[in-house]
C-alpha positions as CSV (number, residue, x, y, z in Angstrom):
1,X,-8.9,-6.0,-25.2
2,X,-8.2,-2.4,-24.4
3,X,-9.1,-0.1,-20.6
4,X,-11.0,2.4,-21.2
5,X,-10.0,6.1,-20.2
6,X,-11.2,6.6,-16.4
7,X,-8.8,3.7,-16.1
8,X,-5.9,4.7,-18.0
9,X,-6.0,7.9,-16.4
10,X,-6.1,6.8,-12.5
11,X,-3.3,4.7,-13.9
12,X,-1.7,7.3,-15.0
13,X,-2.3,9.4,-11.5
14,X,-1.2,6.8,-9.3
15,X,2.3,6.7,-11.1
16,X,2.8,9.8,-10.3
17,X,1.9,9.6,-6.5
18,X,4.8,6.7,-7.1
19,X,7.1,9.2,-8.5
20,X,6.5,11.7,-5.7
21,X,6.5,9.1,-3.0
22,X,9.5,7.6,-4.2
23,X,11.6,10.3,-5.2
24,X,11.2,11.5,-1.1
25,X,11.4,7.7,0.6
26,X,14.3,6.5,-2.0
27,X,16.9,8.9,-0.8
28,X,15.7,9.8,2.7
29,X,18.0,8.9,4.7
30,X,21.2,10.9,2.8
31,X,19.2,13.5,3.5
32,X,18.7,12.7,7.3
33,X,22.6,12.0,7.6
34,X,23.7,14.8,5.5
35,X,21.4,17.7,6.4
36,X,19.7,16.5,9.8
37,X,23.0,14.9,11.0
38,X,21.8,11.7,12.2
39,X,23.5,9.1,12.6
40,X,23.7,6.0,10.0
41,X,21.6,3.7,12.5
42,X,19.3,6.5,14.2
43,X,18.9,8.0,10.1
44,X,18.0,3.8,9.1
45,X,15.6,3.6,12.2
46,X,14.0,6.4,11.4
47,X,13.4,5.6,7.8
48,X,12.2,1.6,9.2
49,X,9.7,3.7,11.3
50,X,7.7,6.2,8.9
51,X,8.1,3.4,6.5
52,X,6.5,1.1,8.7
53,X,3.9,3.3,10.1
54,X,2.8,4.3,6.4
55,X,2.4,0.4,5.7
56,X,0.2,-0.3,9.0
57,X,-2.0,3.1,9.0
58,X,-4.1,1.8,5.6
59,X,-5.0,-1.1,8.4
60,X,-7.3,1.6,10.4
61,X,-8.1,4.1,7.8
62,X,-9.3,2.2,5.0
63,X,-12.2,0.4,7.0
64,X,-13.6,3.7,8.2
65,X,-13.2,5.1,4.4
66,X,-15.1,2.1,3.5
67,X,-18.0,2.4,6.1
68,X,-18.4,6.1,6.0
69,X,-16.8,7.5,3.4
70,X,-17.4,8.1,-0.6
71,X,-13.9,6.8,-2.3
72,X,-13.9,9.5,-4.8
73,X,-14.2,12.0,-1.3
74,X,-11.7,9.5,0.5
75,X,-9.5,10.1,-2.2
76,X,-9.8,14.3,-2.4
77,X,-9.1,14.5,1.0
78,X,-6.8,12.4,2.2
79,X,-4.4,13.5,-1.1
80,X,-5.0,16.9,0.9
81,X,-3.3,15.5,3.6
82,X,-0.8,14.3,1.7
83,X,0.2,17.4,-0.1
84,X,-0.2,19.1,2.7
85,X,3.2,17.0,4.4
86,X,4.7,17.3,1.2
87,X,4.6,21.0,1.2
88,X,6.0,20.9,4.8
89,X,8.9,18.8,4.1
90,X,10.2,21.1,1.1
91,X,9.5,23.8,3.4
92,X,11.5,22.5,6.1
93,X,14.3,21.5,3.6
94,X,14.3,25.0,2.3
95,X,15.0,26.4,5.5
96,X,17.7,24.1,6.7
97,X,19.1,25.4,3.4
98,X,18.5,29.2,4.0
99,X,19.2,29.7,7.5
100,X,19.7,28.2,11.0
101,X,17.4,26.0,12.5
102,X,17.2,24.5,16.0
103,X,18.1,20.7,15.3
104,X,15.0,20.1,17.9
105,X,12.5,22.2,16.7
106,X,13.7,21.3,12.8
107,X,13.4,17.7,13.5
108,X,9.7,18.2,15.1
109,X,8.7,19.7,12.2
110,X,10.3,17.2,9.8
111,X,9.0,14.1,11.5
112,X,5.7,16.0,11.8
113,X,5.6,16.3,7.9
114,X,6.8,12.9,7.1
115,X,3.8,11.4,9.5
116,X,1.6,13.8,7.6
117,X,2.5,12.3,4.5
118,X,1.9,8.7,5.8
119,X,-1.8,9.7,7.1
120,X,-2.4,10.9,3.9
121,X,-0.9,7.9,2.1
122,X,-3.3,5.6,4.1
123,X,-6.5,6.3,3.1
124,X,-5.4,7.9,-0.8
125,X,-3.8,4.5,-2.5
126,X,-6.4,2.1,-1.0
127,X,-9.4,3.8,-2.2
128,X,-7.6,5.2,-5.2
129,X,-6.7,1.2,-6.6
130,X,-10.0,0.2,-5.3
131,X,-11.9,3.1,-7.6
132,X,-10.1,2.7,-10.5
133,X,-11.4,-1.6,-10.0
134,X,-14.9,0.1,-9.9
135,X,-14.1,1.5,-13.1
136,X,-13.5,-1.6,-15.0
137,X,-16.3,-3.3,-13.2
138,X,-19.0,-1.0,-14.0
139,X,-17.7,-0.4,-18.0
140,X,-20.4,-0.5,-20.3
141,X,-18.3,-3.0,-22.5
142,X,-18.1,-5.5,-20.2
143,X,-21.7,-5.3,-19.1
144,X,-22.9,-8.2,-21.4
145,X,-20.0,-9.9,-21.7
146,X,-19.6,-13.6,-20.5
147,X,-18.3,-14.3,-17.0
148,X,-15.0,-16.0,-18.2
149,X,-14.0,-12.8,-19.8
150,X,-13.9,-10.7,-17.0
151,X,-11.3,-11.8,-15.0
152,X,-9.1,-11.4,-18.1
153,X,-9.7,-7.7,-18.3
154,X,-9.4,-7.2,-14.5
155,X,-6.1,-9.0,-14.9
156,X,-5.1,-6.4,-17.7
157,X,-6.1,-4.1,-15.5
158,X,-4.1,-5.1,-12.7
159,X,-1.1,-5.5,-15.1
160,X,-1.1,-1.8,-16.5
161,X,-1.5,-0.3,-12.8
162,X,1.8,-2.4,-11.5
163,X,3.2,-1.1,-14.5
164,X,2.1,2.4,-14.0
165,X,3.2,2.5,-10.5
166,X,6.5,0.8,-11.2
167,X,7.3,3.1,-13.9
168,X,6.5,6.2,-11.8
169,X,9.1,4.8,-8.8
170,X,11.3,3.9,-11.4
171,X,11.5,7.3,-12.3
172,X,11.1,9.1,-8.8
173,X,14.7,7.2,-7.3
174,X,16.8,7.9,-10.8
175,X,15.8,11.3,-11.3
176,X,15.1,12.6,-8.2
177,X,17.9,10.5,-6.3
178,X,20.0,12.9,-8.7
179,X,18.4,16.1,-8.5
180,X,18.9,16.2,-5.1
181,X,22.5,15.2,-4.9
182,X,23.7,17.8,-7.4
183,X,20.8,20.8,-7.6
184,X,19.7,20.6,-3.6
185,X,17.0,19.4,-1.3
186,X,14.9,21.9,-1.5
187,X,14.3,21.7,-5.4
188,X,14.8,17.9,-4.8
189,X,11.0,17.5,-2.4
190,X,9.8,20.7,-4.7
191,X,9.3,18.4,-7.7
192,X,7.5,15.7,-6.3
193,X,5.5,17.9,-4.3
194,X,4.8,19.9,-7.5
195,X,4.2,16.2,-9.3
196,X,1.6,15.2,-6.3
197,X,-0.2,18.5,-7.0
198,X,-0.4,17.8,-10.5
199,X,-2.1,14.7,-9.9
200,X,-4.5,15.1,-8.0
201,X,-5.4,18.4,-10.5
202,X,-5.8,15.8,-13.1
203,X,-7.9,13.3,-11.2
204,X,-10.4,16.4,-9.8
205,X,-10.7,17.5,-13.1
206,X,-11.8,13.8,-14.9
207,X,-14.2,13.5,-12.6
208,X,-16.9,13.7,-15.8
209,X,-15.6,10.4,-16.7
210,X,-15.5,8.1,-13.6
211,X,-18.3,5.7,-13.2
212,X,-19.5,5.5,-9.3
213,X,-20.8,2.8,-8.5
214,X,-24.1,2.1,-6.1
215,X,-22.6,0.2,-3.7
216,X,-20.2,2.7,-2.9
217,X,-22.7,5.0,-1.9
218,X,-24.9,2.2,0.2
219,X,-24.6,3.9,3.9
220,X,-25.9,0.8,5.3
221,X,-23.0,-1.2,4.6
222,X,-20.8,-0.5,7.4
223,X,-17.7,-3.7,7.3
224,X,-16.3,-1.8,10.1
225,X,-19.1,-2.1,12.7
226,X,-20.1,-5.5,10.9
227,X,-16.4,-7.1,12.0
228,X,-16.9,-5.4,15.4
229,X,-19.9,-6.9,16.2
230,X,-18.9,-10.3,15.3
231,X,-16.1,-10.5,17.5
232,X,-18.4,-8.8,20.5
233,X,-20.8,-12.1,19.7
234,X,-18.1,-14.5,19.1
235,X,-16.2,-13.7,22.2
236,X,-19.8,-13.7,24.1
237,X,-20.1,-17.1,22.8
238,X,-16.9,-18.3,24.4
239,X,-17.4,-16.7,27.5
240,X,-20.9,-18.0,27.8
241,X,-20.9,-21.5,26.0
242,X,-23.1,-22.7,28.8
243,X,-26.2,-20.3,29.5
244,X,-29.6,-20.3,30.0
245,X,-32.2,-18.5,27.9
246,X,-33.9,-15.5,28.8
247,X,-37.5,-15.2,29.8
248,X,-39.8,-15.7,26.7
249,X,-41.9,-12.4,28.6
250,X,-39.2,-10.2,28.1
251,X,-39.4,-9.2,24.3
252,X,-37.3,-6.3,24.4
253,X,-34.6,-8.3,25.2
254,X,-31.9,-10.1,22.5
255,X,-32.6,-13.9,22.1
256,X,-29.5,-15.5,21.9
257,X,-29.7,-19.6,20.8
258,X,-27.1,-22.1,20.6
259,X,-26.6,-24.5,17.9
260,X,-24.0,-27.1,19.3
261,X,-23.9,-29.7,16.4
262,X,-22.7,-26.3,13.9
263,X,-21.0,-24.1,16.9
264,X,-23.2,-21.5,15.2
265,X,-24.3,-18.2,16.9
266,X,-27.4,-16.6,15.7
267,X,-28.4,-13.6,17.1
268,X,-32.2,-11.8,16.0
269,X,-32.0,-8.5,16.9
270,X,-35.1,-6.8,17.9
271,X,-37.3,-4.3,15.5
272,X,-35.7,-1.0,16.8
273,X,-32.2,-2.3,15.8
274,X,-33.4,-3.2,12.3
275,X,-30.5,-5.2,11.5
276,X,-30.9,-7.8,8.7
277,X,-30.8,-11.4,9.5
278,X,-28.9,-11.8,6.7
279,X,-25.9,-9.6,8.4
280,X,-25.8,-11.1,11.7
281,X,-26.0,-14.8,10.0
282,X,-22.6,-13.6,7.9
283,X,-20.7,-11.6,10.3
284,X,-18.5,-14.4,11.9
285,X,-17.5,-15.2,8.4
286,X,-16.2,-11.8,7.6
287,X,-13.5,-12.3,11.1
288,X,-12.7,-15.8,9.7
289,X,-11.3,-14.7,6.6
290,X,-9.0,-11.5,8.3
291,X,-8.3,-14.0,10.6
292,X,-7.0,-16.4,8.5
293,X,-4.4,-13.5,7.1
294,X,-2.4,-13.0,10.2
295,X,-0.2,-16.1,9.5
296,X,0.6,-14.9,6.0
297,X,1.0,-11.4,7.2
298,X,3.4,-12.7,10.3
299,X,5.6,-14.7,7.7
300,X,5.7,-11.7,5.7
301,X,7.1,-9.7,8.6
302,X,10.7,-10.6,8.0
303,X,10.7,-9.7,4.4
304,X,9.1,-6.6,5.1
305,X,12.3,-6.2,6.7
306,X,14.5,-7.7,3.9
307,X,13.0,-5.3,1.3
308,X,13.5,-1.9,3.1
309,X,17.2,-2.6,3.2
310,X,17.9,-1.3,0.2
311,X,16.2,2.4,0.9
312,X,18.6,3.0,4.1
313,X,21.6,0.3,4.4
314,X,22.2,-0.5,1.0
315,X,22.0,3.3,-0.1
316,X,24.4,4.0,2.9
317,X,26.9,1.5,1.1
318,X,26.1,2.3,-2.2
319,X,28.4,6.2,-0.8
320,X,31.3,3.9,-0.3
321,X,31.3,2.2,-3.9
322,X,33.0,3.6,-6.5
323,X,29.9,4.9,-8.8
324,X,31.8,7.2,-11.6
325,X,30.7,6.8,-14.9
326,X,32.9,8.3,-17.4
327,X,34.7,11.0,-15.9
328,X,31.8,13.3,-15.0
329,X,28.8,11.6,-14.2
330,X,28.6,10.4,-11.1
331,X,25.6,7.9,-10.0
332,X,24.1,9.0,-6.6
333,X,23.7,6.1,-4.2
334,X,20.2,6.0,-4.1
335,X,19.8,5.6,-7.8
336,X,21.2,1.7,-7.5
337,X,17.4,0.6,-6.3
338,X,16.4,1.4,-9.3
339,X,18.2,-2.1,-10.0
340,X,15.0,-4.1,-8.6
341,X,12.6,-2.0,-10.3
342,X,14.4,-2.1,-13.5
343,X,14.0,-6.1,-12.6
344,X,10.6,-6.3,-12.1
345,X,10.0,-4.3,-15.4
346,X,11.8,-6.9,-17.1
347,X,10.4,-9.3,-16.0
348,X,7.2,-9.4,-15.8
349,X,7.0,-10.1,-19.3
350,X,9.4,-12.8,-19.1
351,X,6.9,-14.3,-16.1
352,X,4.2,-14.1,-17.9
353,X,5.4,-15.7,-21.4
354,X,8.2,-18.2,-20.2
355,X,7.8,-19.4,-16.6
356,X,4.4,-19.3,-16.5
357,X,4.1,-21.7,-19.8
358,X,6.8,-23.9,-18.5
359,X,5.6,-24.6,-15.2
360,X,2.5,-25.1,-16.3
361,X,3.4,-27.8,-18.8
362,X,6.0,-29.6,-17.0
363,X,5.6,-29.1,-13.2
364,X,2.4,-28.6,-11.9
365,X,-0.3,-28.8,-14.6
366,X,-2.1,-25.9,-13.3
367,X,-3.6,-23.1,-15.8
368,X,-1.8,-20.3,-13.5
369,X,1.5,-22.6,-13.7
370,X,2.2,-21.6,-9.9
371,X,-0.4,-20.5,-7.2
372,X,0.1,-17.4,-4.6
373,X,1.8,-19.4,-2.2
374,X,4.1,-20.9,-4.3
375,X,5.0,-17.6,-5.7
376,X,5.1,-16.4,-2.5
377,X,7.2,-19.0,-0.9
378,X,10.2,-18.9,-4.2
379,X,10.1,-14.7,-3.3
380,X,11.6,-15.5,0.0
381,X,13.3,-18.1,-0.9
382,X,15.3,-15.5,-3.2
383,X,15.1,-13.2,-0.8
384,X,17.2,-15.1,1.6
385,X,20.2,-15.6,-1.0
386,X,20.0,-12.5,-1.5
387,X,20.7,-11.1,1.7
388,X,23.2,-14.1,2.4
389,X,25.4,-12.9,-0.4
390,X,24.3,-9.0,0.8
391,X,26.3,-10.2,4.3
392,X,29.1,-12.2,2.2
393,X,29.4,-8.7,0.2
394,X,29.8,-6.7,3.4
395,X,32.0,-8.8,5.3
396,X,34.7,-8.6,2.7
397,X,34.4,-5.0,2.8
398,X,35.0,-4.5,6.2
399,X,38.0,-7.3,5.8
């Protein structure tokens, strides 16, 4: 089973956003202690900040993208946005290089382009992995192909792009980590800003072979004012769980019934509206299932927090280690979290072909070996020996 070519090549375009995104984020905050003169904690906050604020804008952008907005569009101009901060934080290097720059005004301008960069990054990756799905989905070699067959290909799929995009960050914190500690910043944000350009050159200019598909362009699917609406009813059903009806006369009016043996609110709209049954009937649905997310997402906090150590402590500690490699090369501190992609890389194979077999066969009997939450549960579990023996590491240091 092979992906066909708009798929290898949005593959091949979003490890390069990795590279560019990576080879800025990776070794930031050197750059905010070395050049801005922050200090280690303000430097680590304000990495923790942009990164955090680039993980929760997708949150608000990508339902309006996906109620009023083409993806191929949503792509083209939010990547606009996104070169647009990049070109302002090489500029802003550049001239802390050049000349003198008031630390206020220089840091305004810094913090303006890094939040540029996150707007952009919030509406260009959702709709960028969700167009390159369309383009497995709609490929003419799947079309008549069983149903059991195409999971397997959107798992291939799946596979090459965390590939793709581990490989681009892979190389965005080696080589750029050391470009910018031995040939400057200003070169050091130039080449991923040149990269991002590249990029989205090469994705404009395949636009002959993407498949869009129809539902995509259905302007009456709005999710968006769909999960609005159902919690406007749903809350109007708690405040009012004991109501009377209105007057059968009035027929411009809603008409708003009760079901108490389903707790089921059905609302018929009236012809000017025009809202299909269908909708209204599904709506409450749609909230259920976000809902249903927030404890997994509030679990999740805390190794949110775990896994961007290693972008501002770790690289901090990484300065005091002794990192020579022969007698001239040096390793820049940033370059050591290329350690845990380096690990994921190698191991996804070894997942895939060993564990998964294993666990399947002798633990749980399961196809999939594991499910998410198992995975997800043995991630923090490591996570939490890892930081344990982070701490153990640290203390002996400082003994």
């Amino acid at each position: 089973m092979r992906l066909n070519k708009p798929c290898i090549l949005l593959i091949v375009v979003a490890g390069m956003e990795r590279f560019a995104f990576k080879g800025v984020v990776s070794n930031l905050v050197t750059y905010l202690t070395d050049v801005v003169k922050m200090s280690n904690s303000t430097a680590a906050k304000t990495v923790n900040n942009w990164c955090g604020v680039t993980s929760m804008l997708p949150l608000l952008m990508v339902p309006l993208a996906d109620s009023y907005w083409y993806r191929y569009s949503t792509i083209l101009a939010f990547s606009f946005l996104y070169i647009t901060g990049l070109l302002a934080l090489t500029s802003t290097a550049l001239l802390w290089t050049w000349i003198p720059v008031d630390k206020t005004c220089g840091s305004s301008f810094l913090f303006w382009s890094l939040y540029l960069i996150s707007l952009g990054l919030s509406g260009y990756n959702p709709a960028l992995q969700a167009f390159g799905a369309d383009q497995l989905e709609t490929d003419e070699d799947l079309a008549f192909t069983k149903d059991e067959k195409k999971p397997d290909s959107k798992s291939l799929f799946f596979q090459w792009w965390y590939f793709g995009i581990c490989s681009g960050s892979l190389l965005g914190v080696s080589v750029m980590s050391y470009i910018q500690d031995t040939s400057g910043w200003g070169i050091g944000f130039a080449i991923p800003t040149i990269v991002m350009i590249t990029s989205v050159a090469i994705f404009s200019f395949s636009s002959r072979f993407y498949t869009y598909r129809q539902q995509d362009m259905d302007v009456n699917s709005k999710p968006l004012q769909n999960k609005f609406q159902a919690i406007k009813t749903t809350t109007s059903k708690m405040k009012n769980f004991g109501f009377t009806l209105p007057a059968a006369s009035n027929k411009s009016s809603h008409v708003i019934e009760l079901d108490s043996k389903r707790s089921r609110l059905i609302c018929r709209e009236n012809k000017e509206l025009g809202e299909p049954q269908k909708s209204s009937i599904e709506l409450p649905q749609s909230v259920k299932v976000v809902l249903r997310l927030f404890p997994i997402w509030t679990m999740l906090l805390m190794f949110a927090v775990i896994f961007q150590q290693p972008a501002t402590f770790f690289t901090k500690q990484g300065m005091t280690m002794k990192r020579n490699i022969g007698r001239n090369l040096l390793i820049p501190p940033a370059m050591l979290q290329s350690a845990i992609t380096i690990s994921i890389i190698l191991l996804m194979p070894l997942y895939d072909k060993v564990l998964i077999p294993l666990t399947r066969l002798i633990i749980t009997r399961q196809e999939k070996g594991i499910n998410v939450m198992q995975r997800m549960g043995i991630g923090m579990v490591l996570s939490i020996i890892a930081m344990v023996i982070a701490a153990v590491v640290e203390r002996d240091r400082e003994a």
